[in-house]
Biopython code that builds the backbone (N, CA, C, O; Angstrom):
import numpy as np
from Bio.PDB.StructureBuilder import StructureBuilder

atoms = [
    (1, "UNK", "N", (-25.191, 4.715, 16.405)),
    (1, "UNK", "CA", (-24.295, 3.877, 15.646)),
    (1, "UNK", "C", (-24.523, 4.116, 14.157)),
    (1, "UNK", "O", (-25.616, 4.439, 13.692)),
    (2, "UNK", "N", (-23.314, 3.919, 13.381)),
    (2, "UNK", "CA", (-23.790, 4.246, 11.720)),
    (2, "UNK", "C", (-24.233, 3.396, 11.305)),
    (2, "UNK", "O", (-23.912, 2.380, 11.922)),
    (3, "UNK", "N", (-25.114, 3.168, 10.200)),
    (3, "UNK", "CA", (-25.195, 2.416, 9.358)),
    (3, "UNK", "C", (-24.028, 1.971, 8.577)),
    (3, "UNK", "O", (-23.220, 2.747, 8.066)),
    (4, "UNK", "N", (-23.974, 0.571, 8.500)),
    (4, "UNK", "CA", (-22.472, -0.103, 7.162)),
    (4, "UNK", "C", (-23.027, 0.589, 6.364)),
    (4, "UNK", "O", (-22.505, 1.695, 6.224)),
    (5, "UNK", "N", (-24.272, 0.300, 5.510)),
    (5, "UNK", "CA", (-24.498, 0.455, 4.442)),
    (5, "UNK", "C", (-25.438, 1.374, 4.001)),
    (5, "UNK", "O", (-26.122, 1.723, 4.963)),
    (6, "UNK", "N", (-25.766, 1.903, 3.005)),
    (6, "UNK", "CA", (-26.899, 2.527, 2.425)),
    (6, "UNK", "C", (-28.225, 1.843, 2.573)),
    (6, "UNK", "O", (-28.352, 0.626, 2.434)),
    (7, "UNK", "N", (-29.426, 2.840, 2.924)),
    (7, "UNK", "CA", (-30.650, 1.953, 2.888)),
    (7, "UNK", "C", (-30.847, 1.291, 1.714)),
    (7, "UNK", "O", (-30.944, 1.903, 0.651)),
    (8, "UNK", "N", (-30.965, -0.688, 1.846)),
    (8, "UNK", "CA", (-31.111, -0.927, 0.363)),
    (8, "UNK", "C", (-30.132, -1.091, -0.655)),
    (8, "UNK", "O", (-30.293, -1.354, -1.847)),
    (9, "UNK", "N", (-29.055, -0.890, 0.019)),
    (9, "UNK", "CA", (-27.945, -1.116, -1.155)),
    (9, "UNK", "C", (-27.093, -2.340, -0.098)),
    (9, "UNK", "O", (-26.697, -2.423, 1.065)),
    (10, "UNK", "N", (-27.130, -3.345, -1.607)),
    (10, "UNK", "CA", (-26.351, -4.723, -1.090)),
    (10, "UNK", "C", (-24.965, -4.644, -0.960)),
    (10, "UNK", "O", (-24.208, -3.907, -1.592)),
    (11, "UNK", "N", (-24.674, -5.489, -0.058)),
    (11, "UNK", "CA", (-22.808, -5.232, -0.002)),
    (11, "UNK", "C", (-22.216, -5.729, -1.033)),
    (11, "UNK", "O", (-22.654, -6.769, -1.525)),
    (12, "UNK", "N", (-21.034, -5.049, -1.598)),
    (12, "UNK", "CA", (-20.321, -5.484, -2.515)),
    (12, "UNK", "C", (-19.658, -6.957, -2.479)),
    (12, "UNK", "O", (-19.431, -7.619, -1.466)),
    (13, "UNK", "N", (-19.358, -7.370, -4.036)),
    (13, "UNK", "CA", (-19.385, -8.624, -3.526)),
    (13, "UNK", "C", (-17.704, -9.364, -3.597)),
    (13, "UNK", "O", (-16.950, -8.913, -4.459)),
    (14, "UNK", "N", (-17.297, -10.252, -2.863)),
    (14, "UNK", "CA", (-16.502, -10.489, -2.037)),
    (14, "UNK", "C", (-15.387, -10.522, -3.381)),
    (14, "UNK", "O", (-14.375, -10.287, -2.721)),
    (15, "UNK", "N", (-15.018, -10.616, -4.421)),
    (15, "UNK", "CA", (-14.133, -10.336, -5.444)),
    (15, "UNK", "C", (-13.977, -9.124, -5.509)),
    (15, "UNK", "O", (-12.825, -8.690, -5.509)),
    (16, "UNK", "N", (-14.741, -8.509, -5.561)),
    (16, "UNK", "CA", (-14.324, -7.114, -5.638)),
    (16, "UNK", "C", (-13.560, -6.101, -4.305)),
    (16, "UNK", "O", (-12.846, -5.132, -4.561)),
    (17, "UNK", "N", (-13.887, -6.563, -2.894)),
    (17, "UNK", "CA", (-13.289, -5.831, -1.549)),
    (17, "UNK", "C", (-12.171, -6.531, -1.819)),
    (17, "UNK", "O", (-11.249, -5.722, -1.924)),
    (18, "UNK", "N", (-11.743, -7.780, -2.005)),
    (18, "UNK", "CA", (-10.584, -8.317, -1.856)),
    (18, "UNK", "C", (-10.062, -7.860, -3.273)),
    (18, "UNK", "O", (-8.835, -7.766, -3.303)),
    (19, "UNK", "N", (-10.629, -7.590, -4.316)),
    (19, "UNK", "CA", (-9.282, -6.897, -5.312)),
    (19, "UNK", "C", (-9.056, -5.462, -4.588)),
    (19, "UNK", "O", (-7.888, -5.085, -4.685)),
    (20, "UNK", "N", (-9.700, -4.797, -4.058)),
    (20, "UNK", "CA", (-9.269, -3.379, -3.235)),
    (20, "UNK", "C", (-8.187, -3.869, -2.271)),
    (20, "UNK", "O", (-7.063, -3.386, -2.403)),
    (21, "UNK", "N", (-8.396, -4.728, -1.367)),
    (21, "UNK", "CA", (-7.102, -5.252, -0.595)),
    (21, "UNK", "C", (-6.086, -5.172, -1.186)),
    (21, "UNK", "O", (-5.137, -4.515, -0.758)),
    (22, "UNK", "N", (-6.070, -5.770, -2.203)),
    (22, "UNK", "CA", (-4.595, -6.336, -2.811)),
    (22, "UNK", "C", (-4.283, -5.161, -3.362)),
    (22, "UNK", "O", (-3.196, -4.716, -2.995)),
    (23, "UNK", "N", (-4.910, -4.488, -4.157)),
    (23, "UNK", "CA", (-4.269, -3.018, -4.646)),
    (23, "UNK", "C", (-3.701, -2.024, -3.494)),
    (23, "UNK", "O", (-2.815, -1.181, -3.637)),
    (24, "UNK", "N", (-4.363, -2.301, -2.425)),
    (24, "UNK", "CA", (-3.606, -1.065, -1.392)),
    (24, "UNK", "C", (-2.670, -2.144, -0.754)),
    (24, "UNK", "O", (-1.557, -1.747, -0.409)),
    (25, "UNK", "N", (-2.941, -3.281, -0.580)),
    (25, "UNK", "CA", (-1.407, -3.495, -0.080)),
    (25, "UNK", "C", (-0.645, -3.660, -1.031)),
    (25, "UNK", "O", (0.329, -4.255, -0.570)),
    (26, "UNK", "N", (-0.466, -3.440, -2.393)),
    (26, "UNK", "CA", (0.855, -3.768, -3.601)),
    (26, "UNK", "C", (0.870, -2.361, -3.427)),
    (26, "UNK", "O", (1.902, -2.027, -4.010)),
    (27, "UNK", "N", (0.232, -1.131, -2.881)),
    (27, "UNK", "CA", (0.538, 0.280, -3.237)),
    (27, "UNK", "C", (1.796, 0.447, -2.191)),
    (27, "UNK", "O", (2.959, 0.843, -2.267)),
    (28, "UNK", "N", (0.810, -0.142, -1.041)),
    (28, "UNK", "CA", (2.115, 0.275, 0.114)),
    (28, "UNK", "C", (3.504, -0.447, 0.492)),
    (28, "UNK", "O", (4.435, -0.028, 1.179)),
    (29, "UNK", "N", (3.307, -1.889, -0.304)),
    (29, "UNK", "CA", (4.938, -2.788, -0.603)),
    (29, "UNK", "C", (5.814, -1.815, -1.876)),
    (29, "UNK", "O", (7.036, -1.724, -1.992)),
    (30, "UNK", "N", (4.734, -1.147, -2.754)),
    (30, "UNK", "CA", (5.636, -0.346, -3.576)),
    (30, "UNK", "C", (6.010, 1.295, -3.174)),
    (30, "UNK", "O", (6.696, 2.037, -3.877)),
    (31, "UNK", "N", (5.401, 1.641, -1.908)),
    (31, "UNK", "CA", (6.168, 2.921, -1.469)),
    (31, "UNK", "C", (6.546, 2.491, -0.537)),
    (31, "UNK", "O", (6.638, 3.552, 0.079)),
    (32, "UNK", "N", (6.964, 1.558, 0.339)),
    (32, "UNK", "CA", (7.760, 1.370, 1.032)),
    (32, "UNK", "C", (9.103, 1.075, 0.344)),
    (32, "UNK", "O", (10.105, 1.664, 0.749)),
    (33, "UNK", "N", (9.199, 0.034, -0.865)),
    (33, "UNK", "CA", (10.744, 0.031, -2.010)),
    (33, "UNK", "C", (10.821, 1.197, -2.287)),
    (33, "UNK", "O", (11.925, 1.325, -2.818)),
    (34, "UNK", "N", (10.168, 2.445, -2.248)),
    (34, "UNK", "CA", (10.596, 3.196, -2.927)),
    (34, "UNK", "C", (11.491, 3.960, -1.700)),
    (34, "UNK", "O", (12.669, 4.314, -1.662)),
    (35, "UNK", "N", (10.633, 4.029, -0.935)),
    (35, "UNK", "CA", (11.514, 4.862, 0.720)),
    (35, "UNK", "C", (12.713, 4.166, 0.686)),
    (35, "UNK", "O", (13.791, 4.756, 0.621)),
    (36, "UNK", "N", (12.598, 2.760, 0.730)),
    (36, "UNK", "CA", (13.770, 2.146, 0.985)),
    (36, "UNK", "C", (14.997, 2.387, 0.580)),
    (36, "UNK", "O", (16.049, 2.719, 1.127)),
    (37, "UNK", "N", (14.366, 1.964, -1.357)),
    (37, "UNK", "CA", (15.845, 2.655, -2.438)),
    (37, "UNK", "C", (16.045, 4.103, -2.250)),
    (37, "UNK", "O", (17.043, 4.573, -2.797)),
    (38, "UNK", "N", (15.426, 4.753, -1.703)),
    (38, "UNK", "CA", (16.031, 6.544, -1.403)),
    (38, "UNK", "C", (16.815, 6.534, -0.660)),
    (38, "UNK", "O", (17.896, 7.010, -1.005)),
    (39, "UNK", "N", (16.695, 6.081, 0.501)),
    (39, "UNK", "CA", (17.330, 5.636, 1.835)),
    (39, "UNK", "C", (19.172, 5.132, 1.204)),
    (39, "UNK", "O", (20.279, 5.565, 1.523)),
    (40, "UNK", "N", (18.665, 3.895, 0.074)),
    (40, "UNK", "CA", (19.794, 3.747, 0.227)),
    (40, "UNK", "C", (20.789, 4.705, -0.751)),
    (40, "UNK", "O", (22.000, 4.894, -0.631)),
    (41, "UNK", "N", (19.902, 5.213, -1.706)),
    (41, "UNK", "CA", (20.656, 6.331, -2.711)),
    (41, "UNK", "C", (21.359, 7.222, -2.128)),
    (41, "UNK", "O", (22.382, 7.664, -2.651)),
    (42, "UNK", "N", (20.819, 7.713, -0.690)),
    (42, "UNK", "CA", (21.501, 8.654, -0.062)),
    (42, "UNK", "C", (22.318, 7.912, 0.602)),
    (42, "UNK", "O", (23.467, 8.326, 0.449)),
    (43, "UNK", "N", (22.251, 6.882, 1.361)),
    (43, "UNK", "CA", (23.320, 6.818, 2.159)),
    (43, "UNK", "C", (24.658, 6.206, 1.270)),
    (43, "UNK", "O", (25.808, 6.201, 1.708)),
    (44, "UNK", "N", (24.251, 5.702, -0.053)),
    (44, "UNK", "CA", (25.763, 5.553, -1.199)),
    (44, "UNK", "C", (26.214, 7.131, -1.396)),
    (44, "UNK", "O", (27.388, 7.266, -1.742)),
    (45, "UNK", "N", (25.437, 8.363, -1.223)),
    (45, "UNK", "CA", (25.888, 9.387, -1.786)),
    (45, "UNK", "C", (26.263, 9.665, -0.657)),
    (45, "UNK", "O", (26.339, 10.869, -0.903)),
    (46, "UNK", "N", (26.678, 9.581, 0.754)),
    (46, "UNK", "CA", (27.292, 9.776, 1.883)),
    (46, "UNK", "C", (28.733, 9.249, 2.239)),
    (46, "UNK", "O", (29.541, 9.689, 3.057)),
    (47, "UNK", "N", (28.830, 7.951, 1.201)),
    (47, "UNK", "CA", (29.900, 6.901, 1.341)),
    (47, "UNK", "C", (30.040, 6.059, 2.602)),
    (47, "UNK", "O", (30.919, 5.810, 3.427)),
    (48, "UNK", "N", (28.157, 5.580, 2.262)),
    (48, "UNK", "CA", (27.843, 4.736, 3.406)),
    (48, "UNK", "C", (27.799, 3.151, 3.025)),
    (48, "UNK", "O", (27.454, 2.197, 3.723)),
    (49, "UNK", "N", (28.364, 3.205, 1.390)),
    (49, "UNK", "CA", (28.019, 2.101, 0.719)),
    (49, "UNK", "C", (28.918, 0.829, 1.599)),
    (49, "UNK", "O", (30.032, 0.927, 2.114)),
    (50, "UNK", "N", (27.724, -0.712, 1.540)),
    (50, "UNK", "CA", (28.960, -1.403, 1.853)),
    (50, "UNK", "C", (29.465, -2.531, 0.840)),
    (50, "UNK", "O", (28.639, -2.961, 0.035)),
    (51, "UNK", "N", (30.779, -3.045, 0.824)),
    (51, "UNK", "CA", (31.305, -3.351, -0.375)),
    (51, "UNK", "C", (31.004, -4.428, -0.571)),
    (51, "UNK", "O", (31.351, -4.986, -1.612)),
]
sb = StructureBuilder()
sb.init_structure("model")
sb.init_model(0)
sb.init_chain("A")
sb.init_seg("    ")
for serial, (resi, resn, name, xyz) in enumerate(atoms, 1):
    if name == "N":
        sb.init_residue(resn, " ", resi, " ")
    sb.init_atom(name, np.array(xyz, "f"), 0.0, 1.0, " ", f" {name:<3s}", serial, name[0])
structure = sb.get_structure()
């Protein structure tokens, strides 16, 4: 089994894993808008727009 941690090295502390949370999930709410608005750029450039 692995070790979590380094021999001797304390776990980081709980402000700091949870600011890593929040940065990867605001990364992936902001490439998912971005897939999204492509999605829809193309399908207006198809004349899929609806009115």
């Amino acid at each position: 089994m692995r070790k979590q941690h380094e021999e001797g090295a304390p776990p980081r502390p709980l402000w700091q894993r949870m600011t890593w949370l929040v940065v990867i999930w605001s990364a992936s709410v902001l490439a998912l808008g971005v897939v999204a608005w492509l999605l829809r750029q193309f399908m207006t450039a198809a004349g899929l727009a609806t009115p």
